[in-house]
C-alpha positions as CSV (number, residue, x, y, z in Angstrom):
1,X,-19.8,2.4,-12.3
2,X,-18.5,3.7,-9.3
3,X,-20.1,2.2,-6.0
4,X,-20.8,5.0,-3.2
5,X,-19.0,4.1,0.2
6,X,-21.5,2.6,2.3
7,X,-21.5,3.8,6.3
8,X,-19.1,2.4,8.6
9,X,-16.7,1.5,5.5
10,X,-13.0,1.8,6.5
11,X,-11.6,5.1,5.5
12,X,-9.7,5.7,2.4
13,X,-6.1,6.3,3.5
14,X,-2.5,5.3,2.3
15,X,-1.5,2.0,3.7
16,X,1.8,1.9,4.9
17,X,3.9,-0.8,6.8
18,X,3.8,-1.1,11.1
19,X,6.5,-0.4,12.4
20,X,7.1,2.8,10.7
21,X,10.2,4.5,12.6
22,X,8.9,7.7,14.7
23,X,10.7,11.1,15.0
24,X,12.1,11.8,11.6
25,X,12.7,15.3,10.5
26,X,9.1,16.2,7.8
27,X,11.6,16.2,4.6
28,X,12.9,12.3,5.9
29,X,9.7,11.5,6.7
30,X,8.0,12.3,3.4
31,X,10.7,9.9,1.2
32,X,9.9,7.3,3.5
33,X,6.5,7.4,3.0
34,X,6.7,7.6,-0.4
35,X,9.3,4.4,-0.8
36,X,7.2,2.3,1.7
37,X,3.7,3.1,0.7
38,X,1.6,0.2,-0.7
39,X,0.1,0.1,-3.8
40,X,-1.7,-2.3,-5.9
41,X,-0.2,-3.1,-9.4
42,X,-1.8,-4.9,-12.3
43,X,0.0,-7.1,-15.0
44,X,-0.4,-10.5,-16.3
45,X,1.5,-14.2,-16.7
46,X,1.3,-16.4,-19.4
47,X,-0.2,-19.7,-18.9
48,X,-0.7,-22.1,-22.4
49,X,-0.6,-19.0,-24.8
50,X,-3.4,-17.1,-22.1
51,X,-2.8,-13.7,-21.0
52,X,-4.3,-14.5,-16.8
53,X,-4.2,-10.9,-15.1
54,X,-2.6,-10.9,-11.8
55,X,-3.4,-7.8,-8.9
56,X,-0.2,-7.7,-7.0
57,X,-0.3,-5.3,-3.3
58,X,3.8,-4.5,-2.5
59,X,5.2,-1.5,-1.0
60,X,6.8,0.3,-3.9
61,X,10.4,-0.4,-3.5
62,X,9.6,-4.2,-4.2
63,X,6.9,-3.7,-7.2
64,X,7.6,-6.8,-9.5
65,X,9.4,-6.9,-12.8
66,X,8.4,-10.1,-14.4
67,X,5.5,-11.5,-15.9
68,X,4.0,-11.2,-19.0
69,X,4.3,-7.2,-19.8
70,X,4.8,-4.0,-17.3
71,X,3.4,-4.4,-13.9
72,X,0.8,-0.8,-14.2
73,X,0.0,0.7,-10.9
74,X,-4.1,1.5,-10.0
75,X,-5.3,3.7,-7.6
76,X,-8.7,1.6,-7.9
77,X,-9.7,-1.8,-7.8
78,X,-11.7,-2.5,-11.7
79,X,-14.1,-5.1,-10.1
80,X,-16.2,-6.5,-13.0
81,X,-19.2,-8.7,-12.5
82,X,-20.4,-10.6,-15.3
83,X,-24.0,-11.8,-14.7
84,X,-24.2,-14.0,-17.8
85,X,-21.5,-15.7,-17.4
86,X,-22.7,-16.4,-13.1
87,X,-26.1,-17.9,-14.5
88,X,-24.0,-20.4,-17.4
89,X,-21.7,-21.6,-14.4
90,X,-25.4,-22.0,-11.9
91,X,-26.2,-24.1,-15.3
92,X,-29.1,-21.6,-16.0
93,X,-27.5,-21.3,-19.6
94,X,-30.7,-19.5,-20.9
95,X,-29.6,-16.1,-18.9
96,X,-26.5,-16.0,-20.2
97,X,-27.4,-13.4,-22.4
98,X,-27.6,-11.2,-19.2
99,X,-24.4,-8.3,-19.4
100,X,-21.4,-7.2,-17.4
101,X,-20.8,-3.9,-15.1
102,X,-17.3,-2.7,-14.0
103,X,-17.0,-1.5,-10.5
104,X,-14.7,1.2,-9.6
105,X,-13.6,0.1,-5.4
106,X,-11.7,2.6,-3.8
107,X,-8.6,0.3,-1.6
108,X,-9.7,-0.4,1.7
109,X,-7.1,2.1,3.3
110,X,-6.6,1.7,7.2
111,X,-9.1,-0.5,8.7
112,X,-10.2,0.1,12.2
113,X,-8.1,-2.8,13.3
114,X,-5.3,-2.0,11.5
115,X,-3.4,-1.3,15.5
116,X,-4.2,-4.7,16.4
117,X,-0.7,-6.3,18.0
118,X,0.1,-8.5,14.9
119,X,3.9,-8.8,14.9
120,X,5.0,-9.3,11.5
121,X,7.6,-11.9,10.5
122,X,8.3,-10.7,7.1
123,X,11.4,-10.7,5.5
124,X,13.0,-9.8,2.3
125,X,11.6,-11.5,-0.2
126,X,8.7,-13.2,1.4
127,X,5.4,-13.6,-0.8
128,X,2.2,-14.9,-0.1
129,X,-0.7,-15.9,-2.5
130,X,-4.4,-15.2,-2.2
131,X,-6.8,-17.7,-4.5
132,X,-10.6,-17.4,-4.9
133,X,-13.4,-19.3,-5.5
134,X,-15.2,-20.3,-7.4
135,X,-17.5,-17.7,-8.8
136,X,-15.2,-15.3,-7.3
137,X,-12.5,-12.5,-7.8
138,X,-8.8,-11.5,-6.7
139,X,-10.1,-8.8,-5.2
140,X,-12.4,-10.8,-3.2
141,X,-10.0,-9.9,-0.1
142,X,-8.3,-7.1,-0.9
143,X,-9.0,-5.7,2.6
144,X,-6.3,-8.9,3.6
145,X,-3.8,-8.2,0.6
146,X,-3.3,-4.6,1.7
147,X,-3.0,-5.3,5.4
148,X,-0.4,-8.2,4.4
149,X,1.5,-5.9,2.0
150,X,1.7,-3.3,4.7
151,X,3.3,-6.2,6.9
152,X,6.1,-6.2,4.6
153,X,4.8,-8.8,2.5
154,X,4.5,-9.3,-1.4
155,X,0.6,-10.0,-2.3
156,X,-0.2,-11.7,-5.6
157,X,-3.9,-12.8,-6.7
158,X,-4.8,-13.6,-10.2
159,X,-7.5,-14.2,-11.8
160,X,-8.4,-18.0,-12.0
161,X,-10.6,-20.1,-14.3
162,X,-14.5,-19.6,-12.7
163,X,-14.1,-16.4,-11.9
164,X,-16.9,-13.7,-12.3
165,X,-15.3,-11.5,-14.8
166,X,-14.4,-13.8,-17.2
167,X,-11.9,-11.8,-18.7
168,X,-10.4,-15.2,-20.5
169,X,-11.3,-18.2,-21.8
170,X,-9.8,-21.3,-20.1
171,X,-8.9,-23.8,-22.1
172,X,-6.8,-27.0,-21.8
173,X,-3.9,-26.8,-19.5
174,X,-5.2,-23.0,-18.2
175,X,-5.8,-24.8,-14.3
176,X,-5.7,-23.3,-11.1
177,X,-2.2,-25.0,-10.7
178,X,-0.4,-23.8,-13.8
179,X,-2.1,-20.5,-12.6
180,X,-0.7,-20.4,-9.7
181,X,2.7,-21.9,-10.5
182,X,2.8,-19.1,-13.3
183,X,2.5,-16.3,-10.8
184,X,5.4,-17.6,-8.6
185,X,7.6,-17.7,-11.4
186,X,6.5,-14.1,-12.4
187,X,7.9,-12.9,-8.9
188,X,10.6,-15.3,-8.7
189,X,13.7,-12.7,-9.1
190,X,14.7,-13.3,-6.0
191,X,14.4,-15.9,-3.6
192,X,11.2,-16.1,-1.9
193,X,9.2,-18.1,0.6
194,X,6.2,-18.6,0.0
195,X,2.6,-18.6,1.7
196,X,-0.6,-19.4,0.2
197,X,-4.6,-19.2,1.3
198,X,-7.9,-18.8,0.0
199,X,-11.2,-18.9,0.0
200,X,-14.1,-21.9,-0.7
201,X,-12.7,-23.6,-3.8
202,X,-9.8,-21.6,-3.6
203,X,-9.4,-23.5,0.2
204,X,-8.6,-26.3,-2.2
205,X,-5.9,-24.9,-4.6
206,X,-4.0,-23.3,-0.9
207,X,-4.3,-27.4,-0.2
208,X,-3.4,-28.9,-2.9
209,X,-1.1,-27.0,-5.0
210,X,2.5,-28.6,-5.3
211,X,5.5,-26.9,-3.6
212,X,7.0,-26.1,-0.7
213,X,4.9,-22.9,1.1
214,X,7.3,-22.3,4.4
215,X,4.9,-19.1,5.4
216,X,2.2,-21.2,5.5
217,X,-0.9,-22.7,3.6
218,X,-4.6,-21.0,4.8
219,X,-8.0,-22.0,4.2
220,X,-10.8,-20.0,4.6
221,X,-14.6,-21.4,4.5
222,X,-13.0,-24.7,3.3
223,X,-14.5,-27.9,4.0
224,X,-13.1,-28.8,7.4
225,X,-13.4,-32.4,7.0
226,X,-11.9,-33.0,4.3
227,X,-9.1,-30.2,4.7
228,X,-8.3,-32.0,8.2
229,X,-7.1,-35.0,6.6
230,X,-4.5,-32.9,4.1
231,X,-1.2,-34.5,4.9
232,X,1.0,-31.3,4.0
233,X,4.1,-30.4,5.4
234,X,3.6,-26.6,5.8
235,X,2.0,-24.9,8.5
236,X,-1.8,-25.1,8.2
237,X,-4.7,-22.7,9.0
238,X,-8.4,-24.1,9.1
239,X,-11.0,-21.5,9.3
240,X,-14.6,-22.7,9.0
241,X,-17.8,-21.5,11.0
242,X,-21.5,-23.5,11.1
243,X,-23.3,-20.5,9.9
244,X,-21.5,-21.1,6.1
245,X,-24.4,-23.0,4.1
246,X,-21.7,-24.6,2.0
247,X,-21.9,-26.9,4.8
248,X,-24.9,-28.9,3.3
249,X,-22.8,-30.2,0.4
250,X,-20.1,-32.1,3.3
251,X,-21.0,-35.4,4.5
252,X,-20.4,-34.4,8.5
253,X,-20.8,-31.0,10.2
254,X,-17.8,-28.8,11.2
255,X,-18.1,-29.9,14.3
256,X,-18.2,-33.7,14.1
257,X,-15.6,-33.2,11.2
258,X,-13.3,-32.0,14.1
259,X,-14.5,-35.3,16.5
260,X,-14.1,-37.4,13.5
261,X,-10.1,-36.2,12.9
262,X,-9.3,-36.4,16.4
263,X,-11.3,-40.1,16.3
264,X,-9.3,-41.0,12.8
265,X,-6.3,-40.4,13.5
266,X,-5.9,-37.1,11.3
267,X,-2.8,-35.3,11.6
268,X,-2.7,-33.6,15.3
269,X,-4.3,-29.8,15.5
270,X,-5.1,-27.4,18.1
271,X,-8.3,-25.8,18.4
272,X,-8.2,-22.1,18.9
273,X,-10.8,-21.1,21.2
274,X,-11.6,-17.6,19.5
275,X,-10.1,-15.6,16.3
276,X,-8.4,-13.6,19.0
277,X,-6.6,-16.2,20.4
278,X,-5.6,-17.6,17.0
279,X,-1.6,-17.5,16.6
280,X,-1.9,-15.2,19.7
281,X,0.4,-16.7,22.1
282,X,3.8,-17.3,22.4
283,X,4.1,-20.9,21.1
284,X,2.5,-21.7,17.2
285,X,0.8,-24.9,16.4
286,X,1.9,-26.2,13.1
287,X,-1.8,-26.8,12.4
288,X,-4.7,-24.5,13.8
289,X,-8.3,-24.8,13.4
290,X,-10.6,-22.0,14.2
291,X,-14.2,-23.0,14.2
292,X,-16.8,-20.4,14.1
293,X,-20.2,-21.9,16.3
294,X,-24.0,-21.7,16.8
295,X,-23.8,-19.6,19.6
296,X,-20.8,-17.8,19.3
297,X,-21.3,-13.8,19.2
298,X,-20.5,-13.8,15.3
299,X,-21.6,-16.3,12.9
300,X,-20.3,-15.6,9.3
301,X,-21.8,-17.2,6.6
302,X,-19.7,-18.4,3.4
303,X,-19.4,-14.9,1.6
304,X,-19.0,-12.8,5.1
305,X,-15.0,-14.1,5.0
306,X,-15.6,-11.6,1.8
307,X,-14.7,-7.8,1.3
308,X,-17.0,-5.8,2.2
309,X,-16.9,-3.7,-0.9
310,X,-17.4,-6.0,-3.2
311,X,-19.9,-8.2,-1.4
312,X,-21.7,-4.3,-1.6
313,X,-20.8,-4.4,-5.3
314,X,-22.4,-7.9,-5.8
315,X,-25.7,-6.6,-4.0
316,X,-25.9,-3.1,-6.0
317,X,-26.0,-5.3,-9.2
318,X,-27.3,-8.7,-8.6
319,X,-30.4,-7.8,-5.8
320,X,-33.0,-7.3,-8.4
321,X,-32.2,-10.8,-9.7
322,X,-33.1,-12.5,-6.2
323,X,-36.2,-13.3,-6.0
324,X,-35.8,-14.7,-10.1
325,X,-33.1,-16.9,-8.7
326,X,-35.2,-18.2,-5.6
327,X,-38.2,-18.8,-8.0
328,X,-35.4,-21.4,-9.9
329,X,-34.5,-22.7,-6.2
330,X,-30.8,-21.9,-6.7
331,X,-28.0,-22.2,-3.8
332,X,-26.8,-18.5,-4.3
333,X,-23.5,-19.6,-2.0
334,X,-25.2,-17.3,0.9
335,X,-25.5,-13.9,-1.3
336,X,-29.3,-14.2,0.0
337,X,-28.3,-14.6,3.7
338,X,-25.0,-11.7,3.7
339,X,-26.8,-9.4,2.2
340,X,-29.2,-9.5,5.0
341,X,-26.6,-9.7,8.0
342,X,-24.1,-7.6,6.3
343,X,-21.2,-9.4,8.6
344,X,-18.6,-9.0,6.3
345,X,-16.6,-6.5,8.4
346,X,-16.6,-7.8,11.6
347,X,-15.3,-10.8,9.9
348,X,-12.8,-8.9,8.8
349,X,-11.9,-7.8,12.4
350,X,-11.7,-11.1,13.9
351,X,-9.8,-13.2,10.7
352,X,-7.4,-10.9,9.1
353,X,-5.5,-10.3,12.1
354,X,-5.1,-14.2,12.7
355,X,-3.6,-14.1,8.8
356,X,-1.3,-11.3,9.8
357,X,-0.1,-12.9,13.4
């Protein structure tokens, strides 16, 4: 299926790198946009004898050549939602029966912040990492991998084990870390450093996984309190907000959680007023929390961090189900609440440029 663009989505337009050199005769100017325009290519690593597909955004001189088979380009993102395999994983097994649609997403182009003064510190080689949730997809920012890939970044996400196409089964050894660790090595040919973030669960794997990641680690709806006590080496990003009703399953607030780390001793953060003054001036905390509050002029809940197109996707297929899945009392992770506010895109406004500065 292919979803119609809904109003005020960003236009569909080749995403090429800031920066771009001005003046050039129309014959130099057309090679250069055709070496430095970004794409999205598909292929897969090998983890445990499991083929994992990996999306990877790069501008086309720097398209990868390992992995597990040719690296294909798409000119759409194949965003498959697998409602059976959602109600096993909320543990309502008896729906598993329920089948799978393929969404066609057209890339997110040139968002309407895409001017915003966001100096880029790529160099050759450097690669960043996006992992999902659970529940989720590697296209669940793909809005971020494009603008990071036009920043002169290379953009990997693969699929991990709870995702919601299911396209594998995991089995023993087939982890998030392997995963991950698996995808480096895939774009290892020449050396990188690395930067990793992601969303919810993924929050955890950007934490957790092993190696050195100079560029950075991110976490997105993460628990704060938790993800304030992470003794890593590598720069840290905390992004949380109180209107995320994930919140419920942490022992302290967002709030206190930042009181508590200050009061505990945690390892020392700054507290960045607003998204726009996140990585904004002149000197750069080695840790940074942004904190999202009751009050503040946007309030994203835990999926609004989310693309918008495939948060639309998710309601085109999975509204009907709703009121089914409030009858059971199930925590739909805010589907219920974004689909009402619709504040995935001025999310995107305020975080994706803090992830670029």
């Amino acid at each position: 299926a292919s979803l119609p663009l809904s109003a005020g989505l960003w236009a569909q337009r080749p995403v090429r790198p800031r920066g771009e050199p001005r003046g050039r005769t129309p014959r130099a100017e057309h090679a250069a946009e055709a070496e430095d325009v970004v794409r999205c290519v598909r292929g897969s690593v090998d983890v445990e004898g499991v083929s994992i597909p990996v999306a990877v955004w790069c501008q086309d001189s720097r398209r990868p050549t390992g992995g597990g088979g040719a690296w294909v380009p798409t000119e759409e993102y194949g965003y498959t939602v697998d409602i059976g395999r959602i109600a096993s994983k909320l543990r309502v097994g008896w729906l598993s029966w329920l089948p799978s649609r393929t969404y066609s997403l057209a890339p997110a182009g040139v968002p309407p912040w895409r001017g915003a003064a966001c100096a880029s510190q790529a160099r050759a080689g450097d690669a960043l990492l996006f992992a999902h949730g659970f529940l989720g997809s590697p296209f669940d920012m793909a809005h971020a991998c494009e603008a990071l890939a036009s920043d002169g970044f290379v953009v990997a996400a693969p699929e991990l084990p709870e995702s919601l196409a299911a396209s594998y089964e995991a089995r023993e050894g087939v982890t998030r870390e392997a995963i991950v660790a698996a995808t480096q090595a895939a774009l290892g040919d020449e050396p990188r450093r690395w930067g990793i973030w992601g969303h919810s669960a993924g929050s955890g794997t950007a934490l957790s996984q092993p190696g050195e990641f100079a560029l950075g680690r991110a976490c997105l709806a993460c628990p704060l309190g938790r993800a304030l006590e992470a003794r890593v080496s590598d720069p840290l990003f905390l992004c949380a907000s109180e209107g995320d009703g994930c919140n419920r399953f942490s022992e302290t607030s967002p709030a206190d959680s930042l009181t508590l780390a200050a009061v505990n001793k945690a390892p020392p953060f700054s507290t960045f007023e607003s998204a726009d003054l996140a990585y904004a001036g002149p000197s750069l905390p080695r840790r940074g929390v942004l904190l999202f509050r009751e009050g503040d002029a946007l309030l994203p809940n835990h999926i609004s961090f989310l693309w918008t197109r495939t948060n639309e996707a998710l309601f085109d297929l999975l509204s009907a189900f709703l009121p089914l899945a409030k009858a059971l009392n199930l925590f739909l992770l805010d589907f219920d609440t974004e689909k009402e506010a619709r504040l995935a895109a001025p999310t995107a406004a305020k975080v994706v440029p803090a992830l670029r500065r």
